[in-house]
Each structure stands twice: as C-alpha cells, then as structure tokens.
C-alpha positions in Angstrom: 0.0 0.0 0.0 1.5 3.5 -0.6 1.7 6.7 1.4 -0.8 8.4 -0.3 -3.6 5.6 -0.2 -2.0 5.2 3.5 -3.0 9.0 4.2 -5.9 8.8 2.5 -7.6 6.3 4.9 -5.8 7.5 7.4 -7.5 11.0 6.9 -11.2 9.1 6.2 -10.9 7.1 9.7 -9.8 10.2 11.8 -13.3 11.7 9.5 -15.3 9.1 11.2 -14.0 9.2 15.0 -14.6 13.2 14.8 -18.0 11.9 13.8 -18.7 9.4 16.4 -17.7 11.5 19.0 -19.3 14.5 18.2 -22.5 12.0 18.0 -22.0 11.0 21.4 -20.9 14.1 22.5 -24.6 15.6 21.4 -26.1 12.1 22.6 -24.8 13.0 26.5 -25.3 17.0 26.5 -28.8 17.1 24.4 -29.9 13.9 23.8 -30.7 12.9 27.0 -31.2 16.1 28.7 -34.2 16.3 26.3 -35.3 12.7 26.6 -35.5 13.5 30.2 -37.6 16.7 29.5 -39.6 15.5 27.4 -40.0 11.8 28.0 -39.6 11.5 31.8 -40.5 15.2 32.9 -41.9 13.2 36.6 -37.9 12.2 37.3 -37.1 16.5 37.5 -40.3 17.2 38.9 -39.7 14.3 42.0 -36.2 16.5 42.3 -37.9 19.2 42.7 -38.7 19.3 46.4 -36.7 17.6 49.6 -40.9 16.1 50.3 -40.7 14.9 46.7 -37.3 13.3 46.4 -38.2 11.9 49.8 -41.3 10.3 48.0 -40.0 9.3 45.0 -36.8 7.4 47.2 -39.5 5.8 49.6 -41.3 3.8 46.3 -38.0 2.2 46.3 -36.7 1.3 49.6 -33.9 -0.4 49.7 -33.5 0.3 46.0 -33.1 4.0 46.6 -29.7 3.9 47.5 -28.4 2.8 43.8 -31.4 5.4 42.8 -30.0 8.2 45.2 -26.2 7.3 43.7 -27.6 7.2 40.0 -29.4 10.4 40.4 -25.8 12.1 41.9 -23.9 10.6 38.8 -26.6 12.1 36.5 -26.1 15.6 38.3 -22.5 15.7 37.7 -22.3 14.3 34.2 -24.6 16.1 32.5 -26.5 18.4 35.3 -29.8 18.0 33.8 -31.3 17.1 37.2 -31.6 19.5 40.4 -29.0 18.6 42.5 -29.7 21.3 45.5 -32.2 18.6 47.2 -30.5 15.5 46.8 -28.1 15.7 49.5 -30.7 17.1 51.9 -32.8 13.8 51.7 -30.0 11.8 51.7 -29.3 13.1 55.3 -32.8 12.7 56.0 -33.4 8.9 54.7 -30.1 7.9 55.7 -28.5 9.6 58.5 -25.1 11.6 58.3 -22.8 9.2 57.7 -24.3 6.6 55.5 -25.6 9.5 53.5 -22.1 11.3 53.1 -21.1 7.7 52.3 -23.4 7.3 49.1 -22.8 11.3 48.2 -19.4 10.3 48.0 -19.7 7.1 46.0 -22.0 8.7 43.2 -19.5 12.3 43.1 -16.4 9.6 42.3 -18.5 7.8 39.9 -19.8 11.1 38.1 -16.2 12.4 38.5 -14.7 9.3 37.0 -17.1 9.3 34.3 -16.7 13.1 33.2 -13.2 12.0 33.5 -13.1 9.8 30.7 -15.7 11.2 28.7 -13.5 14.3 28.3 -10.5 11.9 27.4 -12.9 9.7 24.7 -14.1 12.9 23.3 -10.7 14.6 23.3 -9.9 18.6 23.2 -11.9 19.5 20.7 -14.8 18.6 21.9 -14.1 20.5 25.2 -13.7 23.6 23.1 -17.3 23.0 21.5 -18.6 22.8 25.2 -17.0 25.2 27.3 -14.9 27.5 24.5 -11.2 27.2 23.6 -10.1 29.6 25.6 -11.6 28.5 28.8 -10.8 25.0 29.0 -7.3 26.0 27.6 -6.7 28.0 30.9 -8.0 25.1 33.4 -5.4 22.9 31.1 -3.0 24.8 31.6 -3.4 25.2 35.5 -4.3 21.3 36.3 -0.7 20.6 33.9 1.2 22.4 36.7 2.9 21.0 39.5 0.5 22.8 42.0 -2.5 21.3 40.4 -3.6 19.4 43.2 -3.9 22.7 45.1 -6.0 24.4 42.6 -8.2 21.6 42.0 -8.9 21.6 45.9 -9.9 25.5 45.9 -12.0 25.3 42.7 -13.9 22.6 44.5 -14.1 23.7 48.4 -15.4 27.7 47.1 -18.9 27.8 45.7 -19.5 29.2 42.7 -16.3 28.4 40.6 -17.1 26.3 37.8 -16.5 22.5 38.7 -17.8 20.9 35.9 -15.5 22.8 33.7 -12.6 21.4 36.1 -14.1 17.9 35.6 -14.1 17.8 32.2 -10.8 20.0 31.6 -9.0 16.8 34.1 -9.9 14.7 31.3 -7.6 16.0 28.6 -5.0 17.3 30.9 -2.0 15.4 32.3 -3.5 15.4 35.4 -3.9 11.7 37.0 -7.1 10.5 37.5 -6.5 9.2 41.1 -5.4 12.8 42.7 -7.7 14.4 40.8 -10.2 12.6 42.2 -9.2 12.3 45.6 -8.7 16.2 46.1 -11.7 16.9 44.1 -13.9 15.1 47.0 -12.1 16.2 49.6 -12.7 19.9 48.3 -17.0 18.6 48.2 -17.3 17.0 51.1 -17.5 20.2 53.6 -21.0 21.3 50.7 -21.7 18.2 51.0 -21.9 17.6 54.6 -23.6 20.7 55.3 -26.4 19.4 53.0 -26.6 16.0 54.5 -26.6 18.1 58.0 -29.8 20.1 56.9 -31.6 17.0 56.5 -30.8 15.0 59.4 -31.6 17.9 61.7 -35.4 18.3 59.5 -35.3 14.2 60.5 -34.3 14.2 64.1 -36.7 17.6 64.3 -34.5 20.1 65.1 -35.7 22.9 62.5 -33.9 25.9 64.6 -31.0 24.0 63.9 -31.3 22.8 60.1 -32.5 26.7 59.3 -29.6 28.0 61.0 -27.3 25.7 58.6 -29.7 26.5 55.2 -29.1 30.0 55.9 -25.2 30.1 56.2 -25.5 27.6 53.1 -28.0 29.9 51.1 -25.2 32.9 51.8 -21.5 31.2 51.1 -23.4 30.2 47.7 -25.2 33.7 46.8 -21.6 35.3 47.9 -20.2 33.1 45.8 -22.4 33.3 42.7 -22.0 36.9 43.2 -18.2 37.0 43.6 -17.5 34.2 41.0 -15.3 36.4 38.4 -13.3 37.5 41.3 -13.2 34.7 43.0 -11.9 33.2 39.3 -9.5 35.9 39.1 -8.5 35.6 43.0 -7.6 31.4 42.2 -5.4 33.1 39.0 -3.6 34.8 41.0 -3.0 32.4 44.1 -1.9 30.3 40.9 0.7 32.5 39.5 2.0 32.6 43.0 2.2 29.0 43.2 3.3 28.9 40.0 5.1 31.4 38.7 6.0 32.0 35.0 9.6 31.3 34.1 
C-alpha cells in the first residue's frame, strides 16, 4: 500500500472518529437532557422538592440507595437534574454518615465518568462545550505542578465552575486518582452541610437545620456573586504557586 492511499484512509478514519464523538458528544449533553424533559418530565419534577425526592426514594426502599447514587452521577455528568435537594434527603433517609457515604460514592463515579468522557471525546470537543479559551486556561493550571492545590480551591469555594474542572482533568496530564481524591475532599464540607440540613429536618430540630440553610444559602449567593473575582482571586493564588519562568 503507498503513502498516499495510507493517508488517505488515514485521513477518512480520523473523518469518522470526529463523527462518532461529536455523535455522542450531542447524545450526552442534548440527547438525553431532552429525553429526560420530554419523555420522563416526573424524574425533574420528584427532584424538585426535599418532600418529593423523599417520596419518590420511599417507592424504592432499599433500592433508593443505587437510585439516590444514579441520580448524583446524572447531576455531575450532564447536570440536567436539580442537585440542590438530593443531599438534603440523603441526610434525612439515611443519617449523616451513610448518607455522606453514598454522596461520596455517586460524586467519584460522576467524577470518573466526566473523566473519561472528556478523554474519549478529546480537546476538541471540550472547546465545542465550554470555548477554547476556557478549557485552555484550566489545562493549563491542572498541567502544573500545584495542580492538586488548585483543584482543591476550585472545588471547596462555591461558585467556581467545577464541571468545567471535571471535564478539563480529562484531557490534561493530570492523574485520574489525585484528581479525584482532592476533588472530593474539596466537596465534602458542601456536601456535609447538605446532609446536615436533613438529618436535623429528620431528628426535628428545625432551629438547627434553618440556621445551617441560611449560612449555606449565603456562602453560595456570595459566591455566585463573587465568582469572576473569585476566578480571578484562584489566577492569581496560581501564579503565585506557579510562577512563570
């Protein structure tokens, strides 16, 4: 065979894969989003409400735990369910512990997932999804040697865009294993808080589960408010870390 019908079928292959991948790139972020929508509306309107996720968990018993960890993969992947009430039932139906336990079991798997989506659908993709010059930045950042440390601040402040971090891990040379450990360990304080709200609604203790809500309800308006400067403050504690040669 020569080079030229070599390149040739070289070129129509690498045609194909751009293909596929864009296919299941659209499949993930619209296809199912609007299968959801429009096929199983009841599944966002049972997430709507801590009394409805509560519901919807209870038809399932001992089920509801794979549902609960399904339902936090979904939310990470391709955020197409509201994720706000989860974790608050989960501390209700399950206690503190167990329910931090299965948080942190579907945010790995979700994480993982992300993970190696990005990696299948390589940087291109990204770009489509995020914009070149984003997901060039968080590249750039998670290819460092303080990495670790940024991934652990993007994760612990509310507000900064996770999912772009998720997906950015994918096609950096970032590890999966670190990533993932520092990325939880950066979610777990949200998380617990959450999980706190609902086992104070379940042991009755309202005073106390408002009193949590209400710090909650502030760190996350502060930092939906403050997320460019927050961005811009995590740039900067980068270039300190990390300073350009």
């Amino acid at each position: 065979m020569d080079k030229r019908k070599k390149d040739r079928i070289h070129k129509k292959f690498k045609l194909v894969s751009a293909i596929l991948k864009f296919a299941l790139l659209l499949f993930v972020l619209v296809g199912l989003p609007l299968y959801i929508y429009f096929y199983q509306p009841q599944l966002i309107e049972n997430m709507s409400s801590m009394e409805n996720v509560n519901a919807f968990f209870q038809q399932y018993k001992t089920q509801s735990i794979f549902v609960y960890i399904g339902a936090q993969i979904i939310q990470i992947v391709i955020c197409v369910i509201p994720g706000q009430w989860l974790q608050f039932a989960a501390g209700y139906m399950y206690g503190f512990w167990l329910g931090f336990l299965f948080s942190l079991i579907g945010a790995a798997a979700g994480s993982v997932i992300t993970y190696y989506l990005a990696k299948l659908l390589g940087r291109d993709a990204m770009h489509l999804i995020f914009g070149e010059a984003k997901i060039n930045d968080f590249i750039h950042k998670l290819n460092s040697k303080k990495a670790i440390v940024v991934v652990f601040l993007i994760f612990l402040i509310p507000g900064v865009p996770k999912d772009l971090c998720n997906y950015a891990a994918g096609i950096s040379q970032m590890k999966l294993k670190p990533f993932l450990l520092v990325s939880l360990v950066g979610r777990s304080p949200g998380m617990m808080g959450s999980l706190l709200i609902g086992r104070q609604i379940e042991a009755g203790d309202y005073t106390g589960a408002i009193v949590i809500a209400v710090i909650a309800v502030i760190l996350c308006v502060v930092g939906i408010i403050m997320r460019k400067y927050l961005t811009k403050w995590l740039d900067r504690v980068y270039s300190k870390l990390y300073p350009e040669k």
